[in-house]
C-alpha positions in Angstrom: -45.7 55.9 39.8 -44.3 58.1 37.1 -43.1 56.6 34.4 -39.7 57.2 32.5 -40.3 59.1 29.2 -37.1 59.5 26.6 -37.6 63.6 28.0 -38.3 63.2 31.8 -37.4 60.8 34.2 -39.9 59.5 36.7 -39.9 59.8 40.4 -42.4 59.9 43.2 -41.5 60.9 46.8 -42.9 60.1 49.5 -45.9 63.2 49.5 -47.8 63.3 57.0 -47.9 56.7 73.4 -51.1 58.7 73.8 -51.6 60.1 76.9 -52.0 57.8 80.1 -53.8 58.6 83.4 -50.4 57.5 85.0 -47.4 59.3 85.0 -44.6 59.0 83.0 -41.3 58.0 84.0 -38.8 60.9 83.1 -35.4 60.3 82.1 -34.1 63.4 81.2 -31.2 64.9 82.5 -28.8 68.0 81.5 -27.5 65.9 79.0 -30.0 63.6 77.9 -33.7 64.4 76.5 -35.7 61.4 76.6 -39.1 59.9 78.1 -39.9 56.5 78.8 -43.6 56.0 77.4 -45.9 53.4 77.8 -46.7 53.1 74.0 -49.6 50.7 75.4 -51.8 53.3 76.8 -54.7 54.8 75.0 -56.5 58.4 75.6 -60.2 57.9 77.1 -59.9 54.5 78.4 -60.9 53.8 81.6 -58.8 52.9 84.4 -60.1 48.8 84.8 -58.9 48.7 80.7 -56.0 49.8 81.7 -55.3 47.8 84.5 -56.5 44.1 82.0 -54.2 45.6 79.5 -50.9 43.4 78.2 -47.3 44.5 79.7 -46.5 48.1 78.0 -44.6 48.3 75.3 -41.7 51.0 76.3 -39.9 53.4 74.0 -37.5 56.2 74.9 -38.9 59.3 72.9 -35.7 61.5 72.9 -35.7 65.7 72.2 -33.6 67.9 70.2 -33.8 70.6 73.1 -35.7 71.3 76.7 -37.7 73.9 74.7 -38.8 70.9 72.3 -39.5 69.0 75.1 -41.6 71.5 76.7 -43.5 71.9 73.3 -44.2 68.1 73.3 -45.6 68.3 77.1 -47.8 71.3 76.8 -49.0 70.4 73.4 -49.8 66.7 75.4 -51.6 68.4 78.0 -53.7 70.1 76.0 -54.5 66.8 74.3 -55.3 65.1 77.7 -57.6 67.8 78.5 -59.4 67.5 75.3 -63.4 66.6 76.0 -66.0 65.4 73.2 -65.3 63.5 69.8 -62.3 64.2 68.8 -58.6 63.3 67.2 -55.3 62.4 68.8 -52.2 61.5 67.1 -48.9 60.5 68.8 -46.5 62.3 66.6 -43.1 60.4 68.3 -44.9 56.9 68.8 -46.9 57.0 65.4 -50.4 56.0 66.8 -54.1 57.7 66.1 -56.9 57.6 67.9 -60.7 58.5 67.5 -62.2 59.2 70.8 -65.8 60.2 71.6 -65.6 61.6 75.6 -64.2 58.4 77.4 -64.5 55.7 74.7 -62.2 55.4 72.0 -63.2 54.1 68.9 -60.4 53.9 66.6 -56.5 53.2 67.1 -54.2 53.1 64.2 -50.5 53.1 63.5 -49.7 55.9 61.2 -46.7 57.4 59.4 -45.4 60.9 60.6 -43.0 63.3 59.7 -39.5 62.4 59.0 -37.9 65.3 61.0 -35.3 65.8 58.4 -34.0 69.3 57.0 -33.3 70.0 52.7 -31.4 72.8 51.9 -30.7 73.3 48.2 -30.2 76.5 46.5 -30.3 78.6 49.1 -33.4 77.4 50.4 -34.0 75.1 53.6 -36.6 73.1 54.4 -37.7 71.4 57.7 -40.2 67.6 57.2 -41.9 68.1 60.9 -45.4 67.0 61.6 -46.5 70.2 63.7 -47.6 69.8 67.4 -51.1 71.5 68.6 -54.5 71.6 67.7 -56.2 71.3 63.8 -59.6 71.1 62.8 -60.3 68.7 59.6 -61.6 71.4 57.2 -62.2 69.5 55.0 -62.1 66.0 53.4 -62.2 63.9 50.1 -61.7 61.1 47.9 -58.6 60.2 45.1 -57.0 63.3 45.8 -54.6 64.4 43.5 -51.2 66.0 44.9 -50.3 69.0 43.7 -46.8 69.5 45.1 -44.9 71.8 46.6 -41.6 73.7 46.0 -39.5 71.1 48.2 -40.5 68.0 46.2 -38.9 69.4 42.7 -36.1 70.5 45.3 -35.6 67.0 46.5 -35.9 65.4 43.4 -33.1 67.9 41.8 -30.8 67.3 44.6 -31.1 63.9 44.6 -30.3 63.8 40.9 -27.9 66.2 40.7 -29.7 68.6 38.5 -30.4 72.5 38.1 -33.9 73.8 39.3 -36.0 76.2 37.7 -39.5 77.7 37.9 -41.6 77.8 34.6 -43.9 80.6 34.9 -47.3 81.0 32.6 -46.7 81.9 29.4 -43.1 81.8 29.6 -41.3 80.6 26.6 -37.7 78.4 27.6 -35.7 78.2 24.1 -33.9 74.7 24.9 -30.2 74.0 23.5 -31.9 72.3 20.5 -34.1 74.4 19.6 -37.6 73.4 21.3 -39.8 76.0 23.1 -40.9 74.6 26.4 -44.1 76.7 27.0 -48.0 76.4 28.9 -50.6 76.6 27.0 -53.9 76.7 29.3 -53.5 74.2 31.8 -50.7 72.3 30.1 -46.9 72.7 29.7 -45.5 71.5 26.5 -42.8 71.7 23.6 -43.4 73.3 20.3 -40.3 71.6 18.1 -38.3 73.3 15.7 -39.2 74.8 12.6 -43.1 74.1 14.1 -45.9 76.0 15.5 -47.9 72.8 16.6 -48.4 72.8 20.7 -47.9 69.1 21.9 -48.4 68.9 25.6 -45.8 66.8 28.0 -47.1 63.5 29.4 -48.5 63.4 32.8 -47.2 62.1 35.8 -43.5 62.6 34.8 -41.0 65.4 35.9 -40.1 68.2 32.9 -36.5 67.5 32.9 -34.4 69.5 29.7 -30.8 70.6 29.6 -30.0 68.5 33.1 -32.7 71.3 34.5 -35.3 69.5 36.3 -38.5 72.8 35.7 -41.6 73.7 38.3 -44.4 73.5 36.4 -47.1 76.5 37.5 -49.2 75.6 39.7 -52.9 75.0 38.2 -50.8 72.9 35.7 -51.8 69.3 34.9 -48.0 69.0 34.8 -47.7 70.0 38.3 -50.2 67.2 39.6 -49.5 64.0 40.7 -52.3 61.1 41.0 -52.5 58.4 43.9 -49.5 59.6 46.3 -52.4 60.6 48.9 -53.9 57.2 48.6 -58.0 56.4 48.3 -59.2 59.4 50.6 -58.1 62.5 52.6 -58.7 64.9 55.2 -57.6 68.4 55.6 -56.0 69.9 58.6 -54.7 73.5 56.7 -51.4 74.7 56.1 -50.9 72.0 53.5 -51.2 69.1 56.4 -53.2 66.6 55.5 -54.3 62.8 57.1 -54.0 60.4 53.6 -53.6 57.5 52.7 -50.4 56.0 50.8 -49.3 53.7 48.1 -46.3 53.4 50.3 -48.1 50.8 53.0 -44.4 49.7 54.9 -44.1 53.4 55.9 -47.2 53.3 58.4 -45.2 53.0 61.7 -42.5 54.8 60.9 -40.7 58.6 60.6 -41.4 58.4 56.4 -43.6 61.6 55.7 -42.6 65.0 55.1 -45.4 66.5 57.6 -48.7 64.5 56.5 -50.1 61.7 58.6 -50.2 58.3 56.5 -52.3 55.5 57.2 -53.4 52.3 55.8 -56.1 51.9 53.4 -58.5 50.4 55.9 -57.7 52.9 58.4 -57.7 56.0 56.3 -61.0 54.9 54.6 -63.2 54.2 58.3 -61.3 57.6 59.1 -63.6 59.3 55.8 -67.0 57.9 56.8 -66.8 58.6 60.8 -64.8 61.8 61.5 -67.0 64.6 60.4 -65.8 68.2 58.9 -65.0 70.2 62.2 -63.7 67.6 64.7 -60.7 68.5 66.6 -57.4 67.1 66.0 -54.9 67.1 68.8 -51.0 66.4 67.8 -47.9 66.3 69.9 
């Protein structure tokens, strides 16, 4: 967590039924968007699994529109389709799997996106995990998070405070007299009446003046360690499958696009799912 300093105030944010050879019951009207799922169902089991499985577990996954509807069935077709070891997420129902042609060897609950919108000065953002097909390009372990614009939004609208972008080399002359500067790879202060660089602790947020500032990216400043858990793999775009210090979220809308999971799923996930394999969402 970061940790409350007498300059900067600490906050960390939140940092992302499969298909089923039967078909689904459809609920949706003119006036009402929803499926009935069988959450129970996995992708690549065989019918005579199926059939010994426990009673379904049913859930109504509701639309905002027929067009988001018809995003969600073609991107679940494509899925269903989908031949040779390879990655399918559940966006709606928050289950994983891992499946090699018919046998699937991993199911995990996992955190998606929110589906929430920001809009703060002048800017709007949209938390959606995206539909279609990734590839994991790449994967590692203790990542550090380097975050985006809409964090420092979030964090300034939730505090009520200005936002500002502190570019390289850029010296901010505060209202009592400190220069907030970069030096390198560091932001810092020089005090009044000094010359002396002292850089700003890590892990906080640079908050002067009731201005919460962007550090630049390439920053120490602008990192923050442990929000992506022990391990991670990377699906472009900024998308990423991580793990998370926030464990109660897996199962849930928490995430502002990334798919969380547990430790013990996340880390299985790093050893078995090599650089290349497909990753189906919808």
């Amino acid at each position: 967590m970061r940790r409350i300093s007498p300059l900067v105030f600490s906050l960390v944010l939140f940092a992302a039924a499969a298909p089923s050879a039967r078909a689904q019951q459809v609920t949706s009207t003119a006036d009402s968007l929803a499926v009935v799922t069988d959450s129970a169902a996995e992708p690549g089991l065989v019918r005579s699994m199926v059939s010994r499985a426990a009673a379904p577990v049913r859930f109504v996954r509701n639309f905002r529109s027929h067009s988001d509807r018809a995003e969600y069935t073609a991107a679940r077709a494509v899925a269903e389709r989908a031949r040779g070891y390879r990655v399918v997420i559940d966006i709606g129902d928050h289950r994983l799997w891992v499946i090699n042609g018919s046998d699937t060897l991993r199911s995990a609950p996992v955190a998606t996106a929110s589906n929430t919108t920001l809009s703060y000065a002048g800017k709007t953002w949209r938390f959606e995990t995206p539909r279609g097909v990734r590839t994991v390009l790449g994967k590692d372990t203790e990542p550090t998070w380097v975050p985006p614009e809409w964090h420092f939004a979030e964090v300034a609208s939730e505090h009520g405070l200005r936002l500002r972008t502190l570019q390289r080399g850029q010296v901010v002359r505060l209202r009592d007299g400190t220069r907030l500067t970069t030096q390198g790879d560091e932001v810092g202060v020089i005090q009044p009446g000094e010359t002396e660089f002292v850089p700003l602790e890590l892990d906080v947020h640079v908050v002067f003046d009731n201005t919460l500032f962007v550090p630049p990216v390439g920053t120490k400043q602008r990192t923050i360690a442990g929000e992506l858990g022990h391990y991670r793999l990377k699906l472009g775009d900024g998308y990423q499958i991580h793990g998370t210090p926030y464990q109660k979220s897996i199962g849930t809308s928490a995430s502002h696009g990334c798919v969380r999971m547990r430790d013990e799923d996340i880390e299985w996930m790093f050893h078995n799912v090599p650089v290349g394999t497909k990753v189906y969402l919808y």
